[in-house]
C-alpha positions in Angstrom: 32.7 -13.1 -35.1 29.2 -12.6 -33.3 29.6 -11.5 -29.8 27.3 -13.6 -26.9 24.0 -13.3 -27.7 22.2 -11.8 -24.5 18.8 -10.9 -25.8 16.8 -12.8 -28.9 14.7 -10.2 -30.4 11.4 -12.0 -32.3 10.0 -10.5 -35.3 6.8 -12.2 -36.7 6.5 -11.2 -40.3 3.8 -11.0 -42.4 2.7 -9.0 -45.0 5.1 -6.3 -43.6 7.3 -4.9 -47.5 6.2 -1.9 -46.7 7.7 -1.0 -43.1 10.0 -3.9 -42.6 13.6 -2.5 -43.5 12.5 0.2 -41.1 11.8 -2.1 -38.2 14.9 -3.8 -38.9 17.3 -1.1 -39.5 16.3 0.3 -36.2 17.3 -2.3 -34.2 20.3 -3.1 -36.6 21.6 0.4 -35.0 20.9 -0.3 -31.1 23.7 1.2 -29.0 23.4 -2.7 -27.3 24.4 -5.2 -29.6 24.7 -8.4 -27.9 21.7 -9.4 -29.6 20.3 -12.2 -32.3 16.9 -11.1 -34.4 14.6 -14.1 -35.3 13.0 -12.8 -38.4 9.8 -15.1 -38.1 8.3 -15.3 -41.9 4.5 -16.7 -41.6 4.8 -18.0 -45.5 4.4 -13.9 -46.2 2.8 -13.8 -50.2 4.9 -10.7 -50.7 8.6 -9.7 -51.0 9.0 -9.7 -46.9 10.8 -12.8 -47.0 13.2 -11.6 -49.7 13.6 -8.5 -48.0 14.6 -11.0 -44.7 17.3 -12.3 -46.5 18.9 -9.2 -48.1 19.4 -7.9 -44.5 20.7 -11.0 -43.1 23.4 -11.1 -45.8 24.9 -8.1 -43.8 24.7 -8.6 -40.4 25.1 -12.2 -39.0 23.1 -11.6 -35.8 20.2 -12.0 -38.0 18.3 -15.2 -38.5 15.4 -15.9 -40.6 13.3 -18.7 -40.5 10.3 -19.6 -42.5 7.0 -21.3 -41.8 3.1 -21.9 -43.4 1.3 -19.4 -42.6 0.2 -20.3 -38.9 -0.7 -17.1 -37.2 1.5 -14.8 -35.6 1.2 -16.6 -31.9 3.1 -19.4 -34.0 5.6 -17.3 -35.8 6.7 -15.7 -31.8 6.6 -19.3 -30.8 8.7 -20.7 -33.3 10.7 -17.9 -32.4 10.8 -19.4 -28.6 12.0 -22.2 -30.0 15.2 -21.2 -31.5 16.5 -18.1 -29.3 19.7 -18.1 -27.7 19.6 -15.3 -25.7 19.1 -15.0 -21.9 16.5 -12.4 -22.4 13.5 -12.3 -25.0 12.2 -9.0 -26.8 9.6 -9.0 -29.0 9.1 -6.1 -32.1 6.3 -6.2 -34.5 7.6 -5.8 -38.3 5.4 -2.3 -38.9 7.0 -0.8 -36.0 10.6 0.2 -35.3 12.4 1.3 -31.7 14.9 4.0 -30.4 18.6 3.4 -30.8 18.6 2.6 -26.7 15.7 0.5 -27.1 17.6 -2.6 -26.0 19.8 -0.9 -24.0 17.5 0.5 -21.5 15.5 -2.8 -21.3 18.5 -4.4 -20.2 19.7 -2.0 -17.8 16.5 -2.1 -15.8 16.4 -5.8 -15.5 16.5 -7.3 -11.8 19.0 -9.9 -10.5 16.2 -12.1 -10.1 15.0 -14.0 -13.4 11.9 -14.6 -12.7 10.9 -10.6 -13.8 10.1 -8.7 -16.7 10.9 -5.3 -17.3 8.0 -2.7 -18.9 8.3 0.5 -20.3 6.5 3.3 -22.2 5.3 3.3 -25.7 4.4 5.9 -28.4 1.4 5.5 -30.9 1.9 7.0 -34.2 -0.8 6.6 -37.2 0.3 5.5 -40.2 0.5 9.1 -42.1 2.1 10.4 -38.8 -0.4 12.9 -38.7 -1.8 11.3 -35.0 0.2 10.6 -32.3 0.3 9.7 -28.5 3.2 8.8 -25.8 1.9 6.3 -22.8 5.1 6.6 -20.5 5.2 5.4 -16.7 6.5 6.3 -13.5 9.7 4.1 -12.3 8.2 1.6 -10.6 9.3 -1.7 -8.6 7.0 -4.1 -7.9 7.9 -7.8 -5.9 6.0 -10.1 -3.8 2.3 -8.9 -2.9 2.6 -5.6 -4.2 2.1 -7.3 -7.8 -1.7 -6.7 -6.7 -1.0 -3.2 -6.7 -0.1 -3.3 -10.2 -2.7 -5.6 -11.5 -5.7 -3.1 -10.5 -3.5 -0.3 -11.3 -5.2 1.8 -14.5 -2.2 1.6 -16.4 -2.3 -2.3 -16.3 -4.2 -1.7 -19.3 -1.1 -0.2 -21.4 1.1 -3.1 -20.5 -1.0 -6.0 -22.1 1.3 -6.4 -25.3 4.2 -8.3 -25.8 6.1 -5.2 -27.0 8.4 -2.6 -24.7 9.0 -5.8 -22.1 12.1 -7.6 -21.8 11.3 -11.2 -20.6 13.6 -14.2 -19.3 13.1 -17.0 -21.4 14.7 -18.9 -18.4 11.0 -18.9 -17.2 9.4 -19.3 -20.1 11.7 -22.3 -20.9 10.4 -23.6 -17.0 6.6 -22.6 -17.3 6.8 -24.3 -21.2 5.3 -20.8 -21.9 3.4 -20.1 -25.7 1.4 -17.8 -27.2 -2.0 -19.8 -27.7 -2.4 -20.8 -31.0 -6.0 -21.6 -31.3 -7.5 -17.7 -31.2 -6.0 -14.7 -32.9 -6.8 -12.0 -30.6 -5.4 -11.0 -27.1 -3.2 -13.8 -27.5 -0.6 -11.6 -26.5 -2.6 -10.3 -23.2 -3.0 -14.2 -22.1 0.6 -14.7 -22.8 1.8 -11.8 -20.4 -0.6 -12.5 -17.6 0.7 -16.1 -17.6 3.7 -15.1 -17.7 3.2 -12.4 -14.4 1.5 -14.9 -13.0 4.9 -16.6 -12.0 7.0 -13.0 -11.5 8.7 -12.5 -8.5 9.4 -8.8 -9.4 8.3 -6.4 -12.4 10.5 -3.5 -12.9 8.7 -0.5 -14.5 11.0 2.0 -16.3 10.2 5.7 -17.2 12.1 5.6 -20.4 10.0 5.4 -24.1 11.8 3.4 -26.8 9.1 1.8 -28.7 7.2 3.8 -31.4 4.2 1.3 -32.0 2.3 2.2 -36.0 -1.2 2.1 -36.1 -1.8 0.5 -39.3 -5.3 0.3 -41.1 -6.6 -3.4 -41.2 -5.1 -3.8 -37.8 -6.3 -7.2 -35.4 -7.4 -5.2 -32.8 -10.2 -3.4 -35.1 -11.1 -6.6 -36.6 -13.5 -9.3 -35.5 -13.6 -13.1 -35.5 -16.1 -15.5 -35.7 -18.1 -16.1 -33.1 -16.4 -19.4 -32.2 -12.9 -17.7 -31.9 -14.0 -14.8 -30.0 -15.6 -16.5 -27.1 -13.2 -18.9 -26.9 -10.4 -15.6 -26.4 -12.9 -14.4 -24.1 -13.0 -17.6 -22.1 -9.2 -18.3 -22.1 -8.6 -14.9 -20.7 -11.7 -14.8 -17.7 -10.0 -17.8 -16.8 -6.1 -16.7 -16.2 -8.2 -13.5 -14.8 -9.9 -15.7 -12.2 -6.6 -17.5 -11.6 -4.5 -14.7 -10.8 -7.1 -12.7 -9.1 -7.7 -15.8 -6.5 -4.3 -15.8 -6.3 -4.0 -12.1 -5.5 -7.3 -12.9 -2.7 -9.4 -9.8 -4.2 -12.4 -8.4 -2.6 -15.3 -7.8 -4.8 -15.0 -4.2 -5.9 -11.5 -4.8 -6.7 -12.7 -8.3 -8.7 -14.3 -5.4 -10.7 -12.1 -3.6 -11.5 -9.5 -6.7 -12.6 -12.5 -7.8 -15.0 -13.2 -4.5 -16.5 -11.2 -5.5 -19.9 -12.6 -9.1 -19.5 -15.8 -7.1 -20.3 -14.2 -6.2 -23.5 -13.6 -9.4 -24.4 -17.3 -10.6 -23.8 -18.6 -7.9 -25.9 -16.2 -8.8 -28.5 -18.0 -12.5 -28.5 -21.4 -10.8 -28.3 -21.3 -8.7 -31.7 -18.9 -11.5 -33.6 -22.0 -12.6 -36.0 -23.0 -9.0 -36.2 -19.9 -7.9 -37.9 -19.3 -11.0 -39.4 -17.7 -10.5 -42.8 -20.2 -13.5 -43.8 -23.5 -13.2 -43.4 -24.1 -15.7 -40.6 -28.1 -17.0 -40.4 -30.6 -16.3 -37.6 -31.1 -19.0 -36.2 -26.9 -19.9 -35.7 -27.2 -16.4 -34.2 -29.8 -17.6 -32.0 -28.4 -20.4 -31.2 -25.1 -18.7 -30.2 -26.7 -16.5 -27.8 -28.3 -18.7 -26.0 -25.0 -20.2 -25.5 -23.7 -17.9 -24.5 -26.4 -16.3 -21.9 -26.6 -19.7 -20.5 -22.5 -20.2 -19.5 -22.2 -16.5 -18.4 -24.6 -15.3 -17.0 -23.4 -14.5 -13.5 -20.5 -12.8 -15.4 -23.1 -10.5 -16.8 -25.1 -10.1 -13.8 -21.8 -9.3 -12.3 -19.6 -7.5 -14.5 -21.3 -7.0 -17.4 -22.6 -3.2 -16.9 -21.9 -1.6 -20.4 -22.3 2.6 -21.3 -24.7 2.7 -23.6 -28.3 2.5 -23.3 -28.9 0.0 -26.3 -26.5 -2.3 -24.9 -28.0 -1.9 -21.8 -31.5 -3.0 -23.1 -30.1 -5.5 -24.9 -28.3 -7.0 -21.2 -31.8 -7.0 -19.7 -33.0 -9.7 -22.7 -29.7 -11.7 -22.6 -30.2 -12.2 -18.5 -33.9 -13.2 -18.6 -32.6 -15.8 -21.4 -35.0 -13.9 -24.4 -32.1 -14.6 -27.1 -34.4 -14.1 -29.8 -35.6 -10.5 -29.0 -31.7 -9.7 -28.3 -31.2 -11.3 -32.2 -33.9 -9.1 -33.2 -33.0 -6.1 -31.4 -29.5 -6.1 -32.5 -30.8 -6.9 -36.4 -32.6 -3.8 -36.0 -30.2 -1.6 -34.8 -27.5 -3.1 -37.3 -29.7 -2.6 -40.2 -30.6 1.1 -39.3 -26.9 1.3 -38.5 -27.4 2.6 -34.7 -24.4 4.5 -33.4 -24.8 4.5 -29.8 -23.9 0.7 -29.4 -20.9 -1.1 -28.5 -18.6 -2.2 -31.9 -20.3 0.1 -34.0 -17.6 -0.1 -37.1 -15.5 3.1 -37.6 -16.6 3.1 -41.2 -19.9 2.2 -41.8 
């Protein structure tokens, strides 16, 4: 007979044969066990569905559910829908977790359930010849002092969904989901609604989560030019919201909106590294777009490294779209280095 289920542990799977019985036989031997895992599988073409099922046949704390393929923000939010637990942990299916994993997670958490507990991560590439540990000093953080964090450098390490243990008694009140409609950073937008509404984030010192950095992966691969600028959109906006809400001065407005600037730049390159040719004239078209709706959030915050992008800034604020077109055709046909995307791989 199952014990209570405390924590529901979400695993959107996809395409994941190849590492998925690691994933899952990691957390199968967690020193915590009151736990339920919500194998999520996004109508996966492979055998990760069949693989799903062999391992639920031996442990019952493991349910699997099946969808289209929708995305991964639906598979974590179908996953929302059907957890039990108090607590909600999320795992992607190519990585795989320390055998205290959950139990350190849970032993950090606060009285108060409108929290989430954080804590370090180590980045391994795939032929585990790479490999880098982001750990963090023990922290508390309540009230106010959630400012502190949010302009703090190592915000930027805590922008998954992974290595947090969140209370899916707020979620369930905030009707918190991962946004469907764009398929990158919707896991940053996610957690900064979420801390939006946190009373108190606990910060632990201890490094449970191995994250694999697998080829092909969504954060090395670009959208269309529609999904990128709406990501970038969706997330200036929570930025804006939880910066007024944190009343910060201008250089510290910066500094919030420094991986906002990522974001933009994301949008600004989409038809460059389009996988489809996309015409002139669309490109056009989208620039001036995009010049027109933001440009005091270039003017602003928009102050990039290298000295093509800079040049290429100067068009885009005097509204000469077609030179930037032309510029950036240029440099992507020459296949210019020193500019911002330039593909690992050319």
């Amino acid at each position: 007979m199952m014990e209570q289920c405390v924590i529901s542990v979400i695993i959107p799977v996809y395409k994941a044969e190849k590492y998925l019985s690691r994933c899952i036989a990691s957390l199968l031997a967690q020193s915590f066990t009151a736990f339920e895992l919500l194998l999520i599988d996004d109508g996966s073409p492979d055998n990760s569905g069949k693989i799903c099922h062999d391992w639920a046949e031996r442990d019952c704390r493991i349910r699997v559910l099946h969808q289209r393929n929708a995305g991964v923000s639906t598979a974590r939010n179908k996953g929302l829908d059907e957890a039990k637990g108090a607590y909600i942990v999320f795992v992607d299916s190519d990585d795989y977790v320390g055998t205290d994993y959950l139990k350190h997670l849970y032993e950090e958490r606060p009285l108060n359930l409108d929290s989430i507990v954080v804590q370090g991560f180590t980045v391994v590439s795939e032929q585990a010849d790479r490999q880098y540990t982001t750990s963090f000093i023990p922290s508390v953080y309540t009230g106010r002092e959630v400012r502190e964090l949010f302009l703090n450098d190592e915000m930027r390490d805590m922008r998954g969904p992974v290595a947090k243990l969140f209370s899916r008694v707020l979620i369930e009140r905030l009707g918190l989901r991962f946004p469907a409609e764009i398929s990158f950073g919707e896991d940053t937008i996610f957690n900064f609604q979420y801390l939006f509404h946190c009373r108190q984030v606990v910060v632990g010192s201890h490094v449970d989560y191995v994250y694999c950095d697998v080829p092909g992966s969504l954060t090395k691969r670009l959208n269309d030019f529609a999904s990128e600028y709406a990501t970038f959109k969706l997330y200036k906006s929570i930025t804006v919201r939880l910066a007024g809400k944190l009343d910060l001065n201008v250089a510290d407005m910066r500094t919030a909106f420094s991986f906002v600037v990522l974001f933009f730049q994301r949008a600004l390159i989409a038809d460059y590294r389009s996988a489809g040719k996309v015409p002139f004239s669309l490109r056009t078209q989208h620039l001036r777009r995009l010049a027109a709706e933001q440009r005091s959030f270039m003017k602003e915050f928009y102050h990039p490294g290298y000295k093509a992008d800079k040049w290429g800034r100067q068009f885009l604020l005097h509204g000469f779209c077609f030179c930037y077109n032309l510029y950036m055709s240029i440099l992507c046909s020459c296949r210019f280095r020193y500019v911002f995307g330039y593909p690992e791989k050319a």
